[in-house]
Every structure is written in structure tokens, then in C-alpha cells.
C-alpha positions as CSV (number, residue, x, y, z in Angstrom):
1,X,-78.6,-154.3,132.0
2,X,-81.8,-156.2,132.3
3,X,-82.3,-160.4,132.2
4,X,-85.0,-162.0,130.3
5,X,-86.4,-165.4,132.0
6,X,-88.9,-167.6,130.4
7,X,-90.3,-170.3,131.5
8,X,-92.9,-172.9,131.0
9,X,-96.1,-173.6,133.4
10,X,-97.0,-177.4,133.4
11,X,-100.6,-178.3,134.0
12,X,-99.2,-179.4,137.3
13,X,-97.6,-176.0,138.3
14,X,-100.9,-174.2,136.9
15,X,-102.8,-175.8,139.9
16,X,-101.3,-174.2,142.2
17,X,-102.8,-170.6,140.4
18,X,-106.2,-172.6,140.3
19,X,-106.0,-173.3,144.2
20,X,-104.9,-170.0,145.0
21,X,-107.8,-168.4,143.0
22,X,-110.7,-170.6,144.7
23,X,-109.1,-169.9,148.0
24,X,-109.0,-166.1,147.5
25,X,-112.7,-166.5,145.3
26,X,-113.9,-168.4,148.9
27,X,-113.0,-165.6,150.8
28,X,-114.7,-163.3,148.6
29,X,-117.8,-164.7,148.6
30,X,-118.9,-163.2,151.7
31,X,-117.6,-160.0,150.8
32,X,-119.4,-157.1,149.2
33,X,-118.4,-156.1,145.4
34,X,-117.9,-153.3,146.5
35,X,-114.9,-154.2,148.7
36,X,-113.4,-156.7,146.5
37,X,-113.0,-153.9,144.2
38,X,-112.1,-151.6,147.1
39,X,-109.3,-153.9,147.8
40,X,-107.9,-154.4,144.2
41,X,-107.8,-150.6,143.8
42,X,-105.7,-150.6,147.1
43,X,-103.4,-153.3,145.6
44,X,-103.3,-151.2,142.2
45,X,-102.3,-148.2,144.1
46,X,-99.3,-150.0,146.0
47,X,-97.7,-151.5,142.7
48,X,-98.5,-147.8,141.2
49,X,-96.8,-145.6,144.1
50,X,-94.5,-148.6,145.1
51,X,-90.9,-150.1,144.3
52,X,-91.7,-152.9,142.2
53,X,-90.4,-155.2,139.6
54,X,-90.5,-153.5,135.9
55,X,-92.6,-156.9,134.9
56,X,-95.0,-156.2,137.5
57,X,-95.9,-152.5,136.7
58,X,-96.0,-153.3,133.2
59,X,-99.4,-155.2,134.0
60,X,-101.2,-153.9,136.4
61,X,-102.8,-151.3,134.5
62,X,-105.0,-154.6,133.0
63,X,-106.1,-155.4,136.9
64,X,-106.9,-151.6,136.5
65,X,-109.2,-151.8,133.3
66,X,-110.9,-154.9,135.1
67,X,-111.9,-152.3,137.9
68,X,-112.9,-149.7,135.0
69,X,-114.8,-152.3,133.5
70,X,-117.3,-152.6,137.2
71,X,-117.0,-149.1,137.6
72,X,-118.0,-147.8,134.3
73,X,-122.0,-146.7,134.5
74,X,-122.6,-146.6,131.0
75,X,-120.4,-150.4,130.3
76,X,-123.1,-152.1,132.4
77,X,-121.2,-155.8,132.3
78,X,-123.7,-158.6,132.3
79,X,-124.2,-160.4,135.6
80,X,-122.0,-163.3,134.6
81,X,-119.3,-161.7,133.6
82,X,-119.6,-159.1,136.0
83,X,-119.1,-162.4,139.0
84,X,-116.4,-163.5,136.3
85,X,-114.7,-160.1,136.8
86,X,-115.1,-159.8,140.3
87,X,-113.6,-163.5,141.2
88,X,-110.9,-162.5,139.1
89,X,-109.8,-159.5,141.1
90,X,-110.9,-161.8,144.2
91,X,-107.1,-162.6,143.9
92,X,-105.9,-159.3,144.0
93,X,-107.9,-158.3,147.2
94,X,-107.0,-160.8,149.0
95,X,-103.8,-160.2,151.1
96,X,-102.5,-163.9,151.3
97,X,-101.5,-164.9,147.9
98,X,-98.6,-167.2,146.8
99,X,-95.5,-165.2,147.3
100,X,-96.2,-162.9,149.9
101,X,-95.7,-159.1,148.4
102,X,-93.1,-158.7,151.1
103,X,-90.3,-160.4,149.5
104,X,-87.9,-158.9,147.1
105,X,-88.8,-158.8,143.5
106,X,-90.3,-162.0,143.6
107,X,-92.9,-161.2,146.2
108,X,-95.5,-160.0,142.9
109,X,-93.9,-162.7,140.2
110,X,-97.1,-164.9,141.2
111,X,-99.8,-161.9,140.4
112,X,-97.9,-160.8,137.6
113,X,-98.5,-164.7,136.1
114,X,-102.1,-164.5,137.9
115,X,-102.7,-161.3,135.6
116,X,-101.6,-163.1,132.3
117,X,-103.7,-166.0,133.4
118,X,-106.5,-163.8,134.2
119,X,-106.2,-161.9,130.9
120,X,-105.9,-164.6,128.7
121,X,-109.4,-165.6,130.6
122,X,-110.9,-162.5,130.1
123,X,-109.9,-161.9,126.8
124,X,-113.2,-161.4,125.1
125,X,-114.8,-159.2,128.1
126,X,-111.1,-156.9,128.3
127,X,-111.0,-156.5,124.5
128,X,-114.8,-155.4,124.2
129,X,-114.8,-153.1,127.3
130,X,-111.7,-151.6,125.6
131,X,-113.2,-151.7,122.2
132,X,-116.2,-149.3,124.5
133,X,-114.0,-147.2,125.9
134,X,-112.7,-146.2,122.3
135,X,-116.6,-145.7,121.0
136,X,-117.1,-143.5,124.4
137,X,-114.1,-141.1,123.6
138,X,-115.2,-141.0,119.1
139,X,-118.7,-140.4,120.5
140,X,-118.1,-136.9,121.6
141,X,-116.7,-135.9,118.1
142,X,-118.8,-138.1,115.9
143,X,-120.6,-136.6,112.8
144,X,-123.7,-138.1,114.0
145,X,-127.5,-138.6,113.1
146,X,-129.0,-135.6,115.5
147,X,-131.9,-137.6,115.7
148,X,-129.9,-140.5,117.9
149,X,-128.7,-139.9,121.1
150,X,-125.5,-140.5,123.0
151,X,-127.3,-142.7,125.2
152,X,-129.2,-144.8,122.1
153,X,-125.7,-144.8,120.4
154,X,-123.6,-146.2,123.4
155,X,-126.9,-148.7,124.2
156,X,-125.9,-150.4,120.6
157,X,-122.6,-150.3,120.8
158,X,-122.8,-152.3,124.1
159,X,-125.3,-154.3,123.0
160,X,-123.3,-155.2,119.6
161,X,-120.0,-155.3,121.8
162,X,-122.0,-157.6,124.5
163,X,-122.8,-160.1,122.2
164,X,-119.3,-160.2,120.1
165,X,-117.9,-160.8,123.9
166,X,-120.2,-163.8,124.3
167,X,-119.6,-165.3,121.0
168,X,-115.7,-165.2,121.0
169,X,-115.5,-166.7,125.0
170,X,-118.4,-169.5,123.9
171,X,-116.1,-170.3,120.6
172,X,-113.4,-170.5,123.3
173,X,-115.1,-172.9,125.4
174,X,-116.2,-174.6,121.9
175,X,-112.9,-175.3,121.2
176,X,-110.3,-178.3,122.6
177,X,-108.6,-177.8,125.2
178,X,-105.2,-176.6,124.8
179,X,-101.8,-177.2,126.9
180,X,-102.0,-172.9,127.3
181,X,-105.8,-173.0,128.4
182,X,-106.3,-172.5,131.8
183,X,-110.2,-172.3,133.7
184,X,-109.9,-170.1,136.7
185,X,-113.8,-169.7,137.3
């Protein structure tokens, strides 16, 4: 037997998330990229090899594909999303968070809201990086023109999913605020 519970964040209770992120983005900053993601991979493996909530393991693999999207040579995220990216999993990395993990099945209810929050954020980078991934895996059995490359073939599809990600998170900033709209960097 399993319980649903919903419930409503108030602009109010969605401070608290804002706080936490600058706090954990502020001790970040002097950190290396390379550790933040270090540190968020760390994280990622506890909740994979861990005892944790159903509603927690259910969305982690997103922190994951934010990793994948830093990691991924060929992806080569633009500078400002790339420091969007990185104070996202800023959260993750950092070991003092809202709910400390130690506590019973409530110890990761406040990443698994931080990971909605940050996905609904990073909604136009996660869906083009994923919309990448797919052209990497056609790419190998593609019908293609022998006189373009894989290279020259992945270089536009980045390009062309670069600039779709740009256009749908400016049409988002374009448009009024709503009551679900929450600015975490």
C-alpha cells in the first residue's frame, strides 16, 4: 500500500528553496566545477546505492542528466547555461541542505522538491540536451550524406538545438509571471 500527498508551495514557502539555493550557490563559488560536479555525482550515487524514498529515486536520474549535460564533450553547453547548470547542482553538492539526509524518509523530500524546481528551471536546456543525446545514438545508424561528417552533423544539431534552448527559456522569461514560476538563478 503506498500514500499519495500533494501539496501546494506558496510563494512564501518557495523562499525558503530560493535561500537554500543562494546559500549552497555561495558556497560554490569558490569551488571548482569540477568538484561541484564531483559532489553531485557522490550524492547521485548515495540515493542510487541507498535506502531511499520511492519519490526520491524516481528523480534523481534528472540531477544525473544535469551532470551528463557538463560532462558530455561533444554537448559543449554555452557558458551561461553551463553556470546555470552548475548553480543548480550547487544544491546537491552541498552537504547542508534543508532536511538533513539523515532523517527518515523525509531527510530527501526537500531535494526531491529542489529537483522539480530545478527542472521546471531548466526545462529548455534538459529537453535539448536530451533531444542531443537521441541525435548522438540515430547518428551511428543514419543513412547519411558520406560527404558530412559525424562531427559537422552533431556541430548542427547542437547549434540548431542551442538556439531552440535559448528561444523557449527567453519566451519564458517573456512571459508573466506565474503563481508556479519560480527564479532560482
Amino acid at each position: 500500500m503506498s500514500l499519495r500527498i500533494t501539496f501546494d508551495l506558496e510563494e512564501k514557502d518557495l523562499a525558503y528553496f530560493r535561500t537554500a539555493m543562494k546559500r549552497a550557490q555561495a558556497s560554490a563559488k569558490s569551488a571548482a566545477p569540477e568538484d561541484v560536479i564531483g559532489r553531485a555525482e557522490a550524492m547521485i550515487e548515495v540515493v542510487q546505492g541507498g535506502n531511499v524514498p520511492n519519490f526520491v529515486s524516481q528523480r534523481i536520474g534528472r540531477v544525473a542528466s544535469l551532470v551528463d549535460m557538463l560532462r558530455d564533450s561533444e554537448w559543449k553547453l554555452p557558458a551561461q547555461e553551463r553556470r546555470n547548470v552548475l548553480s543548480a547542482l550547487s544544491y546537491f553538492a552541498n552537504p547542508e541542505d534543508i532536511i538533513h539526509d539523515s532523517v527518515p524518509v523525509l531527510g530527501y523530500l526537500d531535494d526531491a522538491i529542489m529537483i522539480e524546481l530545478i527542472v521546471r528551471e531548466l526545462k529548455p536546456e534538459i529537453d535539448a540536451f536530451e533531444d542531443f543525446r537521441r541525435y548522438q545514438r540515430e547518428e551511428a545508424s543514419r543513412n547519411r550524406d558520406p560527404n558530412v561528417t559525424r562531427d559537422q552533423w552533431l556541430t548542427q544539431k547542437r547549434r540548431e538545438l542551442h538556439g531552440r534552448m535559448r528561444r523557449r527559456r527567453q519566451a519564458r522569461v517573456s512571459k508573466a509571471p506565474s503563481r508556479t514560476r519560480i527564479r532560482l538563478f
